[in-house]
C-alpha positions as CSV (number, residue, x, y, z in Angstrom):
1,X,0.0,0.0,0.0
2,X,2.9,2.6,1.1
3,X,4.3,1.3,-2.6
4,X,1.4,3.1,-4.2
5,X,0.6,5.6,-2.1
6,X,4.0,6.9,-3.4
7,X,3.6,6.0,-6.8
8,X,0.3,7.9,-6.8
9,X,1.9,10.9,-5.2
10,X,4.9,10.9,-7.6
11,X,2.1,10.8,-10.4
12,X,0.1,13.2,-9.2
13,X,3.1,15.6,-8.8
14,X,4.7,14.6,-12.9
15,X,0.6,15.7,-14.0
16,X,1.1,19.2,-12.2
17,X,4.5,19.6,-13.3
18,X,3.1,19.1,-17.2
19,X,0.1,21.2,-16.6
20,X,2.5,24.3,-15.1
21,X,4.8,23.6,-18.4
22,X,1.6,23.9,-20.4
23,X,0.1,26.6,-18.9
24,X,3.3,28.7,-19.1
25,X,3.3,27.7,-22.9
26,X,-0.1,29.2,-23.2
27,X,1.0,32.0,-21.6
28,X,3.7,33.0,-23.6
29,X,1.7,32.5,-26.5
30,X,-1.1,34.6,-24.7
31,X,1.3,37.7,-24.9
32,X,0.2,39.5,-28.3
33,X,3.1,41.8,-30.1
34,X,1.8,44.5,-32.8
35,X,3.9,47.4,-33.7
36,X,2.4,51.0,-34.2
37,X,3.7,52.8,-37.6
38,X,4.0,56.8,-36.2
39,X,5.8,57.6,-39.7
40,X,5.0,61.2,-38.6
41,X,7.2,61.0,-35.8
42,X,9.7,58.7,-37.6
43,X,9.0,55.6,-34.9
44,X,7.5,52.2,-34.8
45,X,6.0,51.4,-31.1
46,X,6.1,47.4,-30.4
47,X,3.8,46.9,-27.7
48,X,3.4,43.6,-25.8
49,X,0.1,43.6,-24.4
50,X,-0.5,46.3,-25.5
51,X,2.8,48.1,-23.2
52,X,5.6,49.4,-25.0
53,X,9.0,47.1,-25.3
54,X,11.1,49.5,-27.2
55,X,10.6,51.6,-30.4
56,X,12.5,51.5,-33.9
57,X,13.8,55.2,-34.6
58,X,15.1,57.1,-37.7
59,X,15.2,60.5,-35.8
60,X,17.3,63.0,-38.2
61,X,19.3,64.2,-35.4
62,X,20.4,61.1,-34.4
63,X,22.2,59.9,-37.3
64,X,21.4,56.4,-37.2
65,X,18.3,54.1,-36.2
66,X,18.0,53.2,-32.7
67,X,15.9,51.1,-30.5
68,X,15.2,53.3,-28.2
69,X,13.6,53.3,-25.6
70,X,14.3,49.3,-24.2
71,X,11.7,48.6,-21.3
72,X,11.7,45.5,-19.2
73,X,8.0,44.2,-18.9
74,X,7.0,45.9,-16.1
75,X,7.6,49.2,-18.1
76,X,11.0,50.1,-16.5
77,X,13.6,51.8,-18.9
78,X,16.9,50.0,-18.8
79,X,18.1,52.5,-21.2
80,X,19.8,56.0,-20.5
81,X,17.3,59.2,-21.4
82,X,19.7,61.0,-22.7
83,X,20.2,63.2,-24.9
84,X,16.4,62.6,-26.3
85,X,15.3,62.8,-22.8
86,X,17.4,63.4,-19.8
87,X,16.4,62.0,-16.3
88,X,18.0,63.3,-13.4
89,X,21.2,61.7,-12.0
90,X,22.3,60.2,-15.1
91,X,25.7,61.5,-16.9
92,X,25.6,63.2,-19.8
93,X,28.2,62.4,-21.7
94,X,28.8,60.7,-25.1
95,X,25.7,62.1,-26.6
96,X,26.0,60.0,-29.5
97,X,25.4,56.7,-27.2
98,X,21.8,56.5,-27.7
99,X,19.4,53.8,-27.0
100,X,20.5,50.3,-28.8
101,X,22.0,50.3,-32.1
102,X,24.6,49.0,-34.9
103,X,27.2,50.5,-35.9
104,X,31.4,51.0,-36.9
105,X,33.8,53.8,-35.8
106,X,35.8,53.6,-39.2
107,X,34.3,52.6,-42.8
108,X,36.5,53.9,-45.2
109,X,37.9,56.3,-43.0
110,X,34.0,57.3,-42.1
111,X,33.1,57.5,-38.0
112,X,29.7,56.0,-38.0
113,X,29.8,54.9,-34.4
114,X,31.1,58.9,-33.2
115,X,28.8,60.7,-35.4
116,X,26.8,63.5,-33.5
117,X,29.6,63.0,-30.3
118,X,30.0,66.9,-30.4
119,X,26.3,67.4,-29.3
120,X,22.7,66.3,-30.6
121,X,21.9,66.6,-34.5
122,X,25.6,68.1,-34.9
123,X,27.3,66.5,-37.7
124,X,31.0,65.9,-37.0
125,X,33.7,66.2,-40.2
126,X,33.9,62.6,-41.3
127,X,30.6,61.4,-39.7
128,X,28.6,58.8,-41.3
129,X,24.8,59.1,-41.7
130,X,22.9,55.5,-41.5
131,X,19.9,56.6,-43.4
132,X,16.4,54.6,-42.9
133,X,15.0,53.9,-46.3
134,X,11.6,51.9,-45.6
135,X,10.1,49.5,-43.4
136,X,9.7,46.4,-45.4
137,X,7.8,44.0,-43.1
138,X,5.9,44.6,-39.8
139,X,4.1,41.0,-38.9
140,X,2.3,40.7,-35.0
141,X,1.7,37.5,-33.5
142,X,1.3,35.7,-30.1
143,X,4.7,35.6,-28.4
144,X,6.8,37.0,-31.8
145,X,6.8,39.8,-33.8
146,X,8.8,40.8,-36.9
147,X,9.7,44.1,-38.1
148,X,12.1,44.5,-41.3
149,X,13.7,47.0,-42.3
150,X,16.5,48.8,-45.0
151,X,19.2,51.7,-44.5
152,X,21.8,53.2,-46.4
153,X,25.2,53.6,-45.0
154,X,26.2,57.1,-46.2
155,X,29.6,58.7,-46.3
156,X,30.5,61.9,-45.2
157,X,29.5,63.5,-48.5
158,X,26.2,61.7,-49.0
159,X,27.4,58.2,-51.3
160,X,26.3,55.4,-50.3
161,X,28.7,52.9,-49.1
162,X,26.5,50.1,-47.8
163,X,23.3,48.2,-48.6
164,X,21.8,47.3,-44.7
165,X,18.9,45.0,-44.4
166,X,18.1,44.3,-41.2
167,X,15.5,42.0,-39.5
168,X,14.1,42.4,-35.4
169,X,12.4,39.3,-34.1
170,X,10.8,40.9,-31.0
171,X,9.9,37.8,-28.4
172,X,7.5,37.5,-25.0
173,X,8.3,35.0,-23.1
174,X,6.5,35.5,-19.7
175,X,8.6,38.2,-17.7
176,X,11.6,38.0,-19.9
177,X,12.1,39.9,-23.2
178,X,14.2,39.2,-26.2
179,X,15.4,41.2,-29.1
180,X,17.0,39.2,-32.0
181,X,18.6,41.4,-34.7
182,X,20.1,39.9,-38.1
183,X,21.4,42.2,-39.7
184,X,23.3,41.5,-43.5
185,X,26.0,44.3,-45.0
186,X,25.8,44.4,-48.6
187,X,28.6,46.8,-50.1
188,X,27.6,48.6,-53.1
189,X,29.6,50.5,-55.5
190,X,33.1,48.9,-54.6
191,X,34.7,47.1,-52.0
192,X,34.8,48.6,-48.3
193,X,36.9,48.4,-45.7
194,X,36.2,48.6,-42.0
195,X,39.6,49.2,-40.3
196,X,40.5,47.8,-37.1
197,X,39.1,50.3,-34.0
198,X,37.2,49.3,-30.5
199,X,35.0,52.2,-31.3
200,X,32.2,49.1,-32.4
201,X,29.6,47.3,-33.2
202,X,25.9,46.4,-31.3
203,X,25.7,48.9,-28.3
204,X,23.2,49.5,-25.7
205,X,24.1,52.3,-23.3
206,X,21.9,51.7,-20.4
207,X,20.2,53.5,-17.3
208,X,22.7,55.2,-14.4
209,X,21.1,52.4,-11.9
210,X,22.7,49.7,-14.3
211,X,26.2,51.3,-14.3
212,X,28.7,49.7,-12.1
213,X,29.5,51.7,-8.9
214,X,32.9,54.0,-9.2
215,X,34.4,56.6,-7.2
216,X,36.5,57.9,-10.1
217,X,37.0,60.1,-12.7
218,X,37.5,57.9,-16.2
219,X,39.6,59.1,-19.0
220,X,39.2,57.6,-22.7
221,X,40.0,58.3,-25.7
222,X,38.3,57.8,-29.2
223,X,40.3,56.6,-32.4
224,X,41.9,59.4,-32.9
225,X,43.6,59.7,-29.5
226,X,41.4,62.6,-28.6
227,X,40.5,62.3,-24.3
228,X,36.9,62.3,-22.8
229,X,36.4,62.1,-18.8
230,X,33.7,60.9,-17.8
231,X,33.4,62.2,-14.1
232,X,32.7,60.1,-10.9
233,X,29.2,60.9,-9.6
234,X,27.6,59.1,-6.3
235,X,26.5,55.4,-6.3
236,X,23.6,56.2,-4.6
237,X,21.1,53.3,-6.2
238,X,23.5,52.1,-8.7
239,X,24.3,48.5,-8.6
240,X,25.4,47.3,-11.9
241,X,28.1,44.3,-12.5
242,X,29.1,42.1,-15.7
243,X,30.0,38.2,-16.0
244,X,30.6,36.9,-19.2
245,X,30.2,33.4,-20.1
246,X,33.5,33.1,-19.4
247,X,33.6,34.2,-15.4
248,X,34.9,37.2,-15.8
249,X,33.4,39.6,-13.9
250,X,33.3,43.6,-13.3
251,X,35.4,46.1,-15.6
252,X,37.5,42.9,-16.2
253,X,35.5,41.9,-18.7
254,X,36.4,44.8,-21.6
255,X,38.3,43.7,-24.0
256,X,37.7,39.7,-23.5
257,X,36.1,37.3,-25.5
258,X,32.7,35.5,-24.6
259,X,29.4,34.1,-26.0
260,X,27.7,36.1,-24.1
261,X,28.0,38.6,-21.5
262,X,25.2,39.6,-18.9
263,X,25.1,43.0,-16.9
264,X,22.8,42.8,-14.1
265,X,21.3,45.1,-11.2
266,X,18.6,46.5,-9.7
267,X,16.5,49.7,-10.4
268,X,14.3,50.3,-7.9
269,X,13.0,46.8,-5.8
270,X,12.9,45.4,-9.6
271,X,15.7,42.8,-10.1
272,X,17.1,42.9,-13.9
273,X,19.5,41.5,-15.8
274,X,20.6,42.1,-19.6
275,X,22.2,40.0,-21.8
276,X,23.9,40.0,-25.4
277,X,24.8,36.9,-26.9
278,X,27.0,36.1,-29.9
279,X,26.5,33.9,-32.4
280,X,28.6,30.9,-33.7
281,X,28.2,32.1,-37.8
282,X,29.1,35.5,-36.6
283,X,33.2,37.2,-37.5
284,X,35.3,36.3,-34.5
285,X,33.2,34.3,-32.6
286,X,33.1,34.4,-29.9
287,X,32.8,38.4,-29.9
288,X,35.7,40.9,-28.1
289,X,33.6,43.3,-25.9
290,X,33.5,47.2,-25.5
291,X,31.8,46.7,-22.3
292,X,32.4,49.8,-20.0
293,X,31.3,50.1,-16.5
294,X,29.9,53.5,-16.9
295,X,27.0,52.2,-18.5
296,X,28.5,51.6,-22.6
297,X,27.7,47.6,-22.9
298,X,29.1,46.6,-26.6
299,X,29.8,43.6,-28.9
300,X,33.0,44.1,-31.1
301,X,33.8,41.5,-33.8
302,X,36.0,43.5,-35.8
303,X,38.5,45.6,-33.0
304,X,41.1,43.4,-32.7
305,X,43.9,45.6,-32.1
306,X,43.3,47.4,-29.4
307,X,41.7,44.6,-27.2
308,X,45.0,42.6,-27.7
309,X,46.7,45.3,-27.4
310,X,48.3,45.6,-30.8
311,X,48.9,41.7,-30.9
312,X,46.1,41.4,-33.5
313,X,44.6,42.9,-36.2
314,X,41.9,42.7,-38.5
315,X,40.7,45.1,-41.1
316,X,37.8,43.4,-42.1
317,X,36.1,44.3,-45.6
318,X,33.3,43.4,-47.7
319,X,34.1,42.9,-51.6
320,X,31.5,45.2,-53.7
321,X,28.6,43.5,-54.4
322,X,29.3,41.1,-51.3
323,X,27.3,40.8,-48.2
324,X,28.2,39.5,-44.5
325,X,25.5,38.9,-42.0
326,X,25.7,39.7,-38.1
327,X,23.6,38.2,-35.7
328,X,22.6,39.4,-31.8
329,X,20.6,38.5,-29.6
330,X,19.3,40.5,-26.4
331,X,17.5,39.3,-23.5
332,X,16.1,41.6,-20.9
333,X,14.6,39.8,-17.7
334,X,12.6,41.0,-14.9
335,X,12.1,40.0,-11.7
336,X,15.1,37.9,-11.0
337,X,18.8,37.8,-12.2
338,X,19.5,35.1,-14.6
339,X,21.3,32.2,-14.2
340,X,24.4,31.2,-16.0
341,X,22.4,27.7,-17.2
342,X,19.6,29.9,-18.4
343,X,21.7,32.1,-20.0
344,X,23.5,29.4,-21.4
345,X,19.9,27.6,-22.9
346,X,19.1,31.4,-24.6
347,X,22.2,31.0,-26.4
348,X,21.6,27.7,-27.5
349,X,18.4,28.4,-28.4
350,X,19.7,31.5,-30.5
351,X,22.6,29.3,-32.1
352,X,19.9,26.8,-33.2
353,X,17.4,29.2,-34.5
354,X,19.4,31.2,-37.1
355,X,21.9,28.7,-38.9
């Protein structure tokens, strides 16, 4: 009798492990993603029950698309306000850092990354201008959305160096939120060159809370040798800190390689962590990272040099008429911190997806 009493329990138990597993299934399914086309304000809202994730931007003085901004799901902004929208105690420096976006610090001797450092809609000297063309695709569902779209990477005169075709899978999955961006290079009239800088290549700069806590002043220097300090300010409420998938942890981690590197902390009582993961078809997998603890997080695959400190070099290029394809994948979770084994599954699962 004790023999089935416990076979019944375990039974029992299995049934309303399966039924949780389905129920969370449903619910993730249950979580409806539509975008809102505000062409006259040169946006495209996703909305996950009907609450706004993030928002694809083309904003003239800006330079480049952005995401921006990147909300957990309970609404919080894990991205800094300015210099759209400045919140109080947050730094304002390297105005060009804005939301989440892709781009390089030196194609065919244009700055793309630095463009608009001098100060909002101000056009530096050899700036590049990523220019939205059209939105090809926007496609809702239950737990994923798509949103397509096409730019043209301009020179500093106005030619057109690259092709970009880029594709967002937005994903629900209960509290946590996932970006997943493909994006394919296709060089145009002749071959181009991106020459070997950190200054590089998925960025997020993220909310002051997020930042890791310093008590000093930090001096750096763009690729042209030219200083910034970024000045200490208090840690009141600021509790950020990296691991990569490597165990390196804190400031450490610039300049290492990883799959994937996490930066977690709290704003408020809300427990987040955000993640960027690399991916296996990707140049220089795993990814070098331009991670900084004053709130820059970046994924580098063509800065060689200066992360090995001049032991490597690159100078990656794509021949005209050529394309190469970058893949990244960000996960924002609420609630709780991630774990390295559930970080690790997201990257599987991201490896798996996108062959």
């Amino acid at each position: 009798m004790r023999t089935l009493f416990l076979i019944s329990i375990i039974a029992i138990s299995s049934l309303a492990g399966v039924a949780q597993s389905i129920k969370q299934v449903q619910k993730n399914k249950d979580l409806k993603i539509a975008f809102l086309n505000r062409e006259a304000d040169k946006k495209v809202d996703v909305m996950i029950d009907g609450k706004l994730f993030t928002s694809y931007c083309w904003f003239d003085n800006v330079f480049k698309p952005v995401l921006y901004p990147v909300c957990t799901s309970a609404g919080t902004e894990i991205t800094r306000g300015f210099p759209l929208k400045q919140r109080a105690g947050e730094r304002a420096d390297h105005p060009h850092q804005i939301g989440m976006w892709f781009t390089y610090g030196n194609v065919d001797g244009n700055d793309f990354w630095g463009n608009g450092s001098r100060g909002l809609g101000t056009k530096n000297a050899n700036g590049g201008t990523i220019k939205h063309v059209k939105v090809n695709k926007v496609s809702g569902g239950n737990g994923e959305g798509v949103l397509v779209t096409t730019e043209s990477w301009l020179d500093s005169t106005g030619n057109s160096l690259l092709t970009e075709n880029s594709k967002y899978h937005f994903i629900a999955k209960g509290p946590t939120r996932i970006i997943d961006r493909i994006t394919t290079l296709t060089a145009n009239g002749k071959t181009v060159y991106f020459k070997d800088t950190k200054e590089g290549m998925l960025g997020i700069r993220v909310a002051r809370q997020l930042e890791l806590p310093s008590n000093e002043n930090v001096t750096l220097t763009d690729a042209k040798g030219n200083p910034t300090t970024v000045k200490a300010m208090t840690n009141e409420g600021v509790s950020g800190n990296y691991i990569s998938s490597e165990g390196i942890k804190g400031d450490a981690v610039w300049g290492t390689r990883a799959r994937w590197m996490e930066l977690f902390g709290n704003i408020g009582n809300e427990k987040i962590s955000v993640v960027v993961c690399d991916h296996p078809r990707n140049q220089s997998y795993p990814t070098y990272w331009h991670a900084r603890g004053y709130g820059l997080f970046a994924a580098n695959p063509l800065g060689l040099k200066d992360f090995t400190k001049g032991k490597e070099e690159l100078n990656f290029s794509i021949s005209k008429g050529k394309s190469t394809t970058f893949r990244y994948r960000l996960i924002v979770s609420s609630g709780a911190h991630l774990t390295v084994a559930g970080i690790n599954d997201f990257a599987d699962d991201f490896s798996r997806k996108y062959k």
